[in-house]
N, C-alpha and C positions, 0 to 999 in steps of 0.2 A: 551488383545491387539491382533491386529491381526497378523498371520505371514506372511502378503503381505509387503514387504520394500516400497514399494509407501505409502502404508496407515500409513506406520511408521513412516514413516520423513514426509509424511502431519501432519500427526496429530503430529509430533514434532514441527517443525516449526508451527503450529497454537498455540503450547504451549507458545514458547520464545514472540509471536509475542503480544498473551493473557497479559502474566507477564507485558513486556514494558508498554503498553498501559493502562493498571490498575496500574503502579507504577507511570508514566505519569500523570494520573490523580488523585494521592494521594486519591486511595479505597482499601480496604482490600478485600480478596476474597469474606467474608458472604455479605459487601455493596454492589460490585456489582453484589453478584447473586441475595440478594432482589433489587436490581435496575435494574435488568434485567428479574424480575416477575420468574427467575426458582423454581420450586419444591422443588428441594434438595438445603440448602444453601452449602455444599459441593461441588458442580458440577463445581465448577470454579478453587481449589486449585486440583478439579480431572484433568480438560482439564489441567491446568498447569504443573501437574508434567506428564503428556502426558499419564495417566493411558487409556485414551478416546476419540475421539474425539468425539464435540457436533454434534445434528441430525442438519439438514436445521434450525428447528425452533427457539433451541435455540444456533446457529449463529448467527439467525438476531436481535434476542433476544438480546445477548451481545454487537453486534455491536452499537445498538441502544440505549443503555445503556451506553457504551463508546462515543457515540455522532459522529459516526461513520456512513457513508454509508456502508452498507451491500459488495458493488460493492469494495470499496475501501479498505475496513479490507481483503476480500480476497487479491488482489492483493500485499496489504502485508505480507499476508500468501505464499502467489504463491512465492515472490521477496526473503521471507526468505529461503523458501525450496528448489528454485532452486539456493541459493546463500553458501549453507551449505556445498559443497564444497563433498559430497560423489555419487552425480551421476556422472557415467562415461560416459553417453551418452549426457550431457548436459553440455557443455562444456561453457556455459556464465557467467556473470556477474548478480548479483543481479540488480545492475542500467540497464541492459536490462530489466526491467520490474518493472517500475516506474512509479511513479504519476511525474505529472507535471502541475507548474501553468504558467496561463497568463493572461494578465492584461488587462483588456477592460470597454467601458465604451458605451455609448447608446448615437450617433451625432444626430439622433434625433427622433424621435417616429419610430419605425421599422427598424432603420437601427443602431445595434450594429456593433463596431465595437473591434478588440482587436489589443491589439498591438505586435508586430513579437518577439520581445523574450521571451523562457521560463524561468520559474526558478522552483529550484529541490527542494523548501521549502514555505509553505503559509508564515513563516517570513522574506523571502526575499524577495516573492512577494509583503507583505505590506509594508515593509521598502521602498524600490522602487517606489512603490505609491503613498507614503508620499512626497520623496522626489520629484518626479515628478507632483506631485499635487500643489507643491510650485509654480514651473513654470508654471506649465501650469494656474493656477489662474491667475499670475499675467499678463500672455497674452490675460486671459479672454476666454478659451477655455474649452471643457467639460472637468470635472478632470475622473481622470482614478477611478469606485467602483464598478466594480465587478472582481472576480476573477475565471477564467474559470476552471475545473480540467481537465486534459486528464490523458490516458493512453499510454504510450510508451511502446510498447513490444518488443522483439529483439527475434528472431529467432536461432535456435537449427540448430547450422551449422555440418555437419558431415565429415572430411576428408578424402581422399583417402587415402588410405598406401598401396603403392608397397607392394604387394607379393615378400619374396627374389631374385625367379629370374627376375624379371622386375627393380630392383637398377643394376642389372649388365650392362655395356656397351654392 
């Protein structure tokens, strides 16, 4: 393990973020490292108990295997690590850096369009659809089937702190 504390808590947080998303989808570590083509069937209860982090390859490896975009398994890596509460310089919130959905549908050949609110779950966003697809059938309007993902990021704000003598009147 490295003794860089950046590369600790990455690769910590890539571990917690790992476990969820394999318990998530009821695999055992050996399933999904043969479901993710890795070498060693090892290499997944190694990245879990954080002995490692995986190279680029097999990242996209596992992501793909979890059914995962590569783009999006980070940024849950990113949201756990800056959300784990021991950086002192990054003073945010894990939902600063977030996935987000929205709901759109195609008015007509080339012209999608979506509609203005997010939601912070693809099961809110289909429930929502469902329900809105009631209506909008029955007005005879396009129903709302696809679901757009963004990224939301929030920004590392840093505050000033008076030096002692500048609090003095």
């Amino acid at each position: 393990m490295s003794a860089d504390p950046f590369e600790t808590r990455l690769t910590e947080a890539f571990s917690r973020v790992l476990v969820r998303r394999r318990i998530e989808r009821n695999m055992t570590p050996e399933a999904l490292a043969v479901k993710a083509d890795l070498v060693d069937t090892k290499a997944v209860s190694m990245f879990e108990r954080g002995d490692a982090p995986p190279t680029l390859t097999e990242f996209f490896k596992l992501a793909e295997a979890l059914g995962e975009q590569p783009a999006f398994l980070l940024v849950d890596v990113v949201a756990e690590w800056r959300g784990d509460g021991t950086d002192p310089f990054h003073k945010t919130r894990p939902s600063d850096f977030e996935r987000l959905f929205r709901l759109g549908y195609y008015h007509k050949i080339g012209d999608f369009r979506e509609q203005d609110k997010a939601y912070l779950s693809m099961a809110e966003a289909t429930g929502t659809a469902e329900r809105l697809n009631q209506q909008r059938h029955e007005r005879r309007v396009a129903l709302l089937d696809t679901a757009c993902i963004y990224v939301r990021m929030g920004y590392a704000h840093f505050r000033w702190e008076p030096a002692a003598k500048d609090t003095q009147p």
